[in-house]
C-alpha positions as CSV (number, residue, x, y, z in Angstrom):
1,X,-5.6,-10.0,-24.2
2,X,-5.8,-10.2,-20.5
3,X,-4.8,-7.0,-18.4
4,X,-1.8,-8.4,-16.4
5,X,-1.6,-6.2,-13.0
6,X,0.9,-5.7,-10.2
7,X,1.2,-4.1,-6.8
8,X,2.8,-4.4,-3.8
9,X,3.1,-3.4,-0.1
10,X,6.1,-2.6,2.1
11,X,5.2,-5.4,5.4
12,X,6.3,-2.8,8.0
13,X,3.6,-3.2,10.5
14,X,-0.2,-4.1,10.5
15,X,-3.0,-2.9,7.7
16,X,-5.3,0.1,8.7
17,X,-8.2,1.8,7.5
18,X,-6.3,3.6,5.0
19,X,-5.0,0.7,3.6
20,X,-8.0,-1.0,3.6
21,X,-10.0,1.9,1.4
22,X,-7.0,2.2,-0.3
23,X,-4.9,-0.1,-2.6
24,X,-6.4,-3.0,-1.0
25,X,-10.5,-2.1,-2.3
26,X,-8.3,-1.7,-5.7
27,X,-7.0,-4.9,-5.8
28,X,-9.8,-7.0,-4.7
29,X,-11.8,-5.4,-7.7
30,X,-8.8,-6.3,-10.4
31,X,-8.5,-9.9,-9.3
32,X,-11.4,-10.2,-11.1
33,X,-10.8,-8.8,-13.9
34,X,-7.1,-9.0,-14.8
35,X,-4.4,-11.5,-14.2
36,X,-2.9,-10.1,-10.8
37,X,0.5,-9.7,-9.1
38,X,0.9,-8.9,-5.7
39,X,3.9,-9.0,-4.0
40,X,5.4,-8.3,0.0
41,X,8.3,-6.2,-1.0
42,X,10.4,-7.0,2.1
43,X,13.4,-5.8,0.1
44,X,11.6,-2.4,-0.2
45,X,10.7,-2.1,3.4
46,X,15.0,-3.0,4.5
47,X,15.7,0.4,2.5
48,X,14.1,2.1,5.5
49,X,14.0,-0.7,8.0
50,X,17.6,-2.3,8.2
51,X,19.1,-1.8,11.2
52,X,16.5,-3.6,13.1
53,X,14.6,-6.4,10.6
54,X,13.7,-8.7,13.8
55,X,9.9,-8.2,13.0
56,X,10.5,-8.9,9.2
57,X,8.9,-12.6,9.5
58,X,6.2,-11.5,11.4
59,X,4.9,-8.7,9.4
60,X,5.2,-10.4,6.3
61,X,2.6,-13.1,7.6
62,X,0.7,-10.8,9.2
63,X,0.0,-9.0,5.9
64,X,-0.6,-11.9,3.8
65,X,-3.2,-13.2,6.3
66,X,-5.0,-9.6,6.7
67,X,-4.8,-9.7,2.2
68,X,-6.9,-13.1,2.9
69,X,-9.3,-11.9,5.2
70,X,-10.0,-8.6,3.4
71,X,-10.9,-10.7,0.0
72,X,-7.8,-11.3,-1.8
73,X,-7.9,-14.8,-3.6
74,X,-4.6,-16.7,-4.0
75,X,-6.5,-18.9,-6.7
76,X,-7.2,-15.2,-9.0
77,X,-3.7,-13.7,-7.7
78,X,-0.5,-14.8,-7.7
79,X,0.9,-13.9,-3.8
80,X,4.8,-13.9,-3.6
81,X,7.3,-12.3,-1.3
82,X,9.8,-9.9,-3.0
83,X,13.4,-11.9,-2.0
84,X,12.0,-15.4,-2.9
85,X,12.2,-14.1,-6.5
86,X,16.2,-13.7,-7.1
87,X,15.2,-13.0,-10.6
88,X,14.5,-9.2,-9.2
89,X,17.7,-8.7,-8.5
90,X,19.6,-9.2,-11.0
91,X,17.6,-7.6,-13.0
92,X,17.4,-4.4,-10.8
93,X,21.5,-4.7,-11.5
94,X,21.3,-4.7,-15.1
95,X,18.5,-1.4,-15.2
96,X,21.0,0.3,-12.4
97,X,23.8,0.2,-15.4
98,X,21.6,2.2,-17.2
99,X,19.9,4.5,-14.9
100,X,21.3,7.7,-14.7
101,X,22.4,8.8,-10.7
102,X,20.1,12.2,-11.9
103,X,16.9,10.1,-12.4
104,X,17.3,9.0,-8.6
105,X,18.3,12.2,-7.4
106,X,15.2,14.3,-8.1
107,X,12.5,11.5,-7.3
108,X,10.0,13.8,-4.9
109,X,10.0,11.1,-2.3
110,X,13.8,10.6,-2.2
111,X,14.0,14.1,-0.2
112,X,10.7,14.3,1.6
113,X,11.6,11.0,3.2
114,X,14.7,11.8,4.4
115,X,13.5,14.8,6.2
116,X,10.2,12.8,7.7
117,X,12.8,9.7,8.4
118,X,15.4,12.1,10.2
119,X,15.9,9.4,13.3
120,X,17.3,6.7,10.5
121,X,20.5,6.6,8.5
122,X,19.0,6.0,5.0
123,X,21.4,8.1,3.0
124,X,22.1,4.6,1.6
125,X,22.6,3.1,-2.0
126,X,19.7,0.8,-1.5
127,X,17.5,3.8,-0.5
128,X,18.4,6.2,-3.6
129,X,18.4,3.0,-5.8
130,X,14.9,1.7,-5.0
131,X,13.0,3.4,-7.2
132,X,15.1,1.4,-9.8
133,X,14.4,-1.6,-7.9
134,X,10.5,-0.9,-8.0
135,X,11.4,-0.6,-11.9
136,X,12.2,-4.3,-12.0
137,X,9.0,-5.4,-9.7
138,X,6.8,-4.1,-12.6
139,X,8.8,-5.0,-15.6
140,X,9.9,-8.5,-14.2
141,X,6.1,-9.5,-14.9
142,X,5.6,-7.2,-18.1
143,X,2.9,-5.3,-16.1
144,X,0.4,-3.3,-18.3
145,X,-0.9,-1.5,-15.2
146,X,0.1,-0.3,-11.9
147,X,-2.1,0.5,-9.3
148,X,-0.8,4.2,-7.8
149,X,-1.9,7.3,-5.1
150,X,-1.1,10.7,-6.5
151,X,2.3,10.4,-4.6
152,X,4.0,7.6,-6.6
153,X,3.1,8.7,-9.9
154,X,7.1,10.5,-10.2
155,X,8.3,6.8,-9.5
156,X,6.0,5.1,-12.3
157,X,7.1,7.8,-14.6
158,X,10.7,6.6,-13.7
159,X,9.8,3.7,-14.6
160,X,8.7,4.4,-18.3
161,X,11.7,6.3,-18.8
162,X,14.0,3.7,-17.8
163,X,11.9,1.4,-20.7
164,X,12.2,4.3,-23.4
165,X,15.7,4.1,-22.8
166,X,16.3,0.3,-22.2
167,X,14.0,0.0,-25.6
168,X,16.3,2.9,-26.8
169,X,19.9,0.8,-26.4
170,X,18.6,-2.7,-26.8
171,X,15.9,-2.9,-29.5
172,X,12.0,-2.6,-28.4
173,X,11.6,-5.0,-25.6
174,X,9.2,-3.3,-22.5
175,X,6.1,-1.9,-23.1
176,X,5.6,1.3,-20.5
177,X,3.2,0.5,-18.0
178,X,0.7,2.7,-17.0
179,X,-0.9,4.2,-13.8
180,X,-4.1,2.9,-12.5
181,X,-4.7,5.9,-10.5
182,X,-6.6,5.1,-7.4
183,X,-9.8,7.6,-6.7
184,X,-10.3,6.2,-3.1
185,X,-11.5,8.5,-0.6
186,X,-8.4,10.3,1.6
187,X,-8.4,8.5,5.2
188,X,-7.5,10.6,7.8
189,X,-5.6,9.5,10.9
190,X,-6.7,10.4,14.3
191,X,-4.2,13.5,14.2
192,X,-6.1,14.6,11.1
193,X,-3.1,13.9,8.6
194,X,-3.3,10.9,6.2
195,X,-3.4,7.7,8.1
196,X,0.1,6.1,8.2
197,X,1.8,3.5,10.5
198,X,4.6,6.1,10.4
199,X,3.1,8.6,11.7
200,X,1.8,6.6,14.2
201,X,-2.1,7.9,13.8
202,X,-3.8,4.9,12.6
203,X,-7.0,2.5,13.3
204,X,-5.6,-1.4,12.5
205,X,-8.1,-3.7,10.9
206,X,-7.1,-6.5,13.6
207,X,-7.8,-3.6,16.8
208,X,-9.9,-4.7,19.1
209,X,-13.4,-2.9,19.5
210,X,-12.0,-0.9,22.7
211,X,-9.2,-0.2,20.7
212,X,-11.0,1.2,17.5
213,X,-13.2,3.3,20.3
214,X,-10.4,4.9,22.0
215,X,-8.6,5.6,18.6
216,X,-11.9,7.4,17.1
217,X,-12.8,8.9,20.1
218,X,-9.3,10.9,20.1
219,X,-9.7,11.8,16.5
220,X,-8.7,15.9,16.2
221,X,-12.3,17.2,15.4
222,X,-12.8,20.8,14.2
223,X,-10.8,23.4,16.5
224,X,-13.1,26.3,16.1
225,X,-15.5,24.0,18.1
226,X,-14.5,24.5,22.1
227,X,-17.5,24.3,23.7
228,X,-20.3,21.4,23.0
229,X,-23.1,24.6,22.8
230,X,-20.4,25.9,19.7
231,X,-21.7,25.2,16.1
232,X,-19.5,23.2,14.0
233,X,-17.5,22.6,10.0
234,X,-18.0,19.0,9.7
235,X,-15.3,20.0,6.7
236,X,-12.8,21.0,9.0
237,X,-13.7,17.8,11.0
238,X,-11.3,14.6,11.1
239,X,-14.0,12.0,12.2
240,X,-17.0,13.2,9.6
241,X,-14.5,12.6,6.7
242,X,-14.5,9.0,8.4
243,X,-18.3,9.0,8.3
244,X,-18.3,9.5,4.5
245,X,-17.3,6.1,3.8
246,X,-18.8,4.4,6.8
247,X,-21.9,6.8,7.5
248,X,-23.0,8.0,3.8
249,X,-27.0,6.5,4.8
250,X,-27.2,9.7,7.3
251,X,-24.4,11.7,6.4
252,X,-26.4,15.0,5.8
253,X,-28.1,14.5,9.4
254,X,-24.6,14.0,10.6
255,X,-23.2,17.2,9.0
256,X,-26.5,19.3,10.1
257,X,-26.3,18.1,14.0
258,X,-22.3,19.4,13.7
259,X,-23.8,22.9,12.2
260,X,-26.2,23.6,14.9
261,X,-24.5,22.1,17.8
262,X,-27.5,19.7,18.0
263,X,-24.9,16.9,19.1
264,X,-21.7,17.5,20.7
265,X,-18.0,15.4,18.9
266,X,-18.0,13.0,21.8
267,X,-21.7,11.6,20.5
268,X,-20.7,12.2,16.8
269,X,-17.2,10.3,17.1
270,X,-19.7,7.4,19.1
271,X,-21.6,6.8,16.4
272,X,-18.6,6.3,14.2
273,X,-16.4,4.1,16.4
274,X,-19.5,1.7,16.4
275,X,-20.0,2.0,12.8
276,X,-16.0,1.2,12.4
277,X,-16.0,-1.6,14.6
278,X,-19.7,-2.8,13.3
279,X,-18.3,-2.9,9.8
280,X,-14.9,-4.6,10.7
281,X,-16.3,-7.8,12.1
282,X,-16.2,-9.9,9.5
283,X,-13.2,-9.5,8.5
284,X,-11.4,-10.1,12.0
285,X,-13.7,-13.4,12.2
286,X,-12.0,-14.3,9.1
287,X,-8.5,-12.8,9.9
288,X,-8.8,-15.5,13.6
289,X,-9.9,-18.2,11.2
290,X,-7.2,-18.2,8.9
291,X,-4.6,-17.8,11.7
292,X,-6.0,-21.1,12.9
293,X,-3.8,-22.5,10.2
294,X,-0.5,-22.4,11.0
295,X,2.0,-21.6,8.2
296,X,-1.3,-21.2,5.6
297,X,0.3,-17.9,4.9
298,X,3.8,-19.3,3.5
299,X,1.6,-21.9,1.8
300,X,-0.3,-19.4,-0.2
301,X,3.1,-17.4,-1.0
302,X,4.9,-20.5,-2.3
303,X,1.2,-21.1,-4.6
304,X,2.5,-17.6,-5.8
305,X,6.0,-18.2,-6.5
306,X,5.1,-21.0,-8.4
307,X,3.2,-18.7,-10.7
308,X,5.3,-16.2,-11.3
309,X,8.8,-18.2,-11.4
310,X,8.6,-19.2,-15.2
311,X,7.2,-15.0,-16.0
312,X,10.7,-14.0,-14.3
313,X,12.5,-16.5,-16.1
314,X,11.3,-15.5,-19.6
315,X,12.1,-11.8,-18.5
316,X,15.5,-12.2,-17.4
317,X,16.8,-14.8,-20.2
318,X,15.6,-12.2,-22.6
319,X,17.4,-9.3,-20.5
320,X,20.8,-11.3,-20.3
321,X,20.6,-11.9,-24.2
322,X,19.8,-8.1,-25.2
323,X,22.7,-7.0,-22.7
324,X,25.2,-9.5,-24.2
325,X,24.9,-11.6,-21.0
326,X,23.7,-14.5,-22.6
C-alpha cells in the first residue's frame, strides 16, 4: 500500500534557506515516493497573525509559487489551502469534545511562544486549541506519516493520543501516524540562532544577489576572532556551518584557512554569499517564470482541493456516524 504523507506550512512571510534545507528538501523527495498532502495552513498562521491578516492573500501565493519553483509537483501532490477545506473544521470541533484542556496546557510550544510572542495577544482559544486543530490536518487524510523537526514531535505525540482515545470511545477508527523525523542540517540565521522569519535573521530564496551578499556578509562569525591576523573555530563560526551544505567540495581548506588566519571572515563569508547566490539561480529563474502566470497559483490549489475533497468527505461522514452525528 502506498505511504500517504502530509505536511504543511504557516504562509507568514517568504521561504528561506532554512526552509529550503528543511521540510521543503523533505517533501520534494516523498512526492516521489508516497501519495502527498501539502497544505497552506492559513488557519494556523491567524492563531498568531489575527489582528492584522492584510498580507494573508499575498503570502499564501507567494508560498505556493516558491513550492513550484523549488520542485514541488502539483501532478504527484495534492496542494490545498487549509480554510477551502471546511471539512477541518468541523472535525477539529468534534476532537476538541474530546481533548482534555490538560493535553493543551503542557504542549512545550504553547509556553515558549508566548514568551518569544510577548508584543501579541495570543492568550486565545484558537492558539491553545491548535494543536488540536493540527490533529485534524493529519487525520482528515488518514496520514501514515508526518514529516517533523525535533520541536514538533510533543504536538505529533498529541496527536496519537487523541487517536488512542478517539479509537478508545468510538471503536478502532485512526491509525496513529508517525514522525518522519527530518535529519536536515540546522541553518543558522545571520545572528547565529536558527533561521526564522520571526526572528528576523534570515536569507529569502527570492533575495536579490546584493541582498543575499549583505545578509551573509553580516553573518555573527566566531567572537574570539577580533583581529583578521587572529586564528579562528570554524565550529563556533555562523557562516562555515552555511558552507557545509553549500561548500562541502572545499570545506576542510575552508576550516584550515579559519585556523591559521590564512583568510580573514570578510573573504570567507565572500566566498559563501557567491556560492548562495550561485546556487539559487535556478530557482528564482523559475520562481519569475511562474509569476508570469497570473493566478497559476490558485489554479494549482483548486487541482488540490479537488484531490483531497472526497478523502475529507469519507473522513468526516464516518466521524459524524461514530459520534452519533449521523
Amino acid at each position: 500500500m502506498t505511504q500517504r504523507i502530509l505536511t504543511g506550512y504557516r504562509p507568514t512571510g517568504k521561504l528561506h534557506l532554512g526552509n529550503l534545507h528543511g521540510n521543503l528538501r523533505g517533501m520534494i523527495e516523498l512526492q516521489e515516493k508516497a501519495e502527498c498532502f501539502f497544505f497552506i495552513a492559513d488557519w494556523h498562521a491567524l492563531t498568531t497573525d489575527y489582528q492584522d491578516p492584510s498580507l494573508l492573500h499575498a503570502y499564501i501565493e507567494e508560498m505556493v509559487l516558491d513550492w513550484l519553483a523549488a520542485g514541488i509537483d502539483p501532478d504527484k501532490a495534492a496542494i490545498y489551502r487549509q480554510s477551502d477545506l471546511p471539512e477541518v473544521a468541523e472535525f477539529q470541533l468534534y476532537l476538541s469534545m474530546i481533548t482534555p484542556l490538560g493535553w493543551l496546557e503542557r504542549v512545550p510550544s504553547f509556553k515558549e511562544q508566548q514568551e518569544q510572542l510577548q508584543g501579541k495577544d495570543i492568550a486565545t482559544h484558537g492558539f491553545l486549541g491548535y494543536p488540536v486543530l493540527q490533529a485534524a490536518d493529519i487525520l482528515m487524510v488518514r496520514a501514515d506519516g508526518v514529516p517533523v523537526g525535533e520541536d514538533q514531535l510533543p504536538h505529533l505525540e498529541l496527536t496519537r493520543e487523541i487517536v488512542r482515545r478517539f479509537n478508545f470511545l468510538y471503536g478502532e477508527t485512526f491509525a496513529e501516524p508517525r514522525s518522519l523525523l527530518s535529519h536536515s542540517p540546522r541553518i543558522p540565521g545571520t545572528d547565529g540562532r536558527k533561521m526564522s522569519k520571526s526572528y528576523g535573521n534570515y536569507i529569502s530564496l527570492t533575495d536579490p544577489p546584493d541582498e543575499i551578499k549583505r545578509k551573509v556578509l553580516s553573518m555573527i562569525t566566531d567572537p574570539a576572532r577580533r583581529t583578521r591576523k587572529d586564528p579562528g573555530d570554524p565550529e563556533k563560526c555562523s557562516a562555515f556551518q552555511l558552507h557545509k551544505v553549500y561548500s562541502a567540495d572545499g570545506l576542510a581548506g575552508i576550516a584550515e584557512k579559519c585556523r591559521t588566519a590564512a583568510w580573514g571572515c570578510v573573504e570567507c563569508k565572500g566566498i559563501l554569499a557567491e556560492r548562495v547566490v550561485e546556487s539559487l539561480l535556478p530557482f528564482q529563474e523559475r520562481r519569475r517564470e511562474l509569476e508570469s502566470r497570473p493566478g497559476f497559483a490558485w489554479e494549482v490549489m483548486e487541482r488540490g482541493l479537488a484531490k483531497v475533497k472526497p478523502v475529507a468527505g469519507g473522513v468526516l461522514a464516518d466521524v459524524r456516524m461514530r459520534m452519533g452525528i449521523d
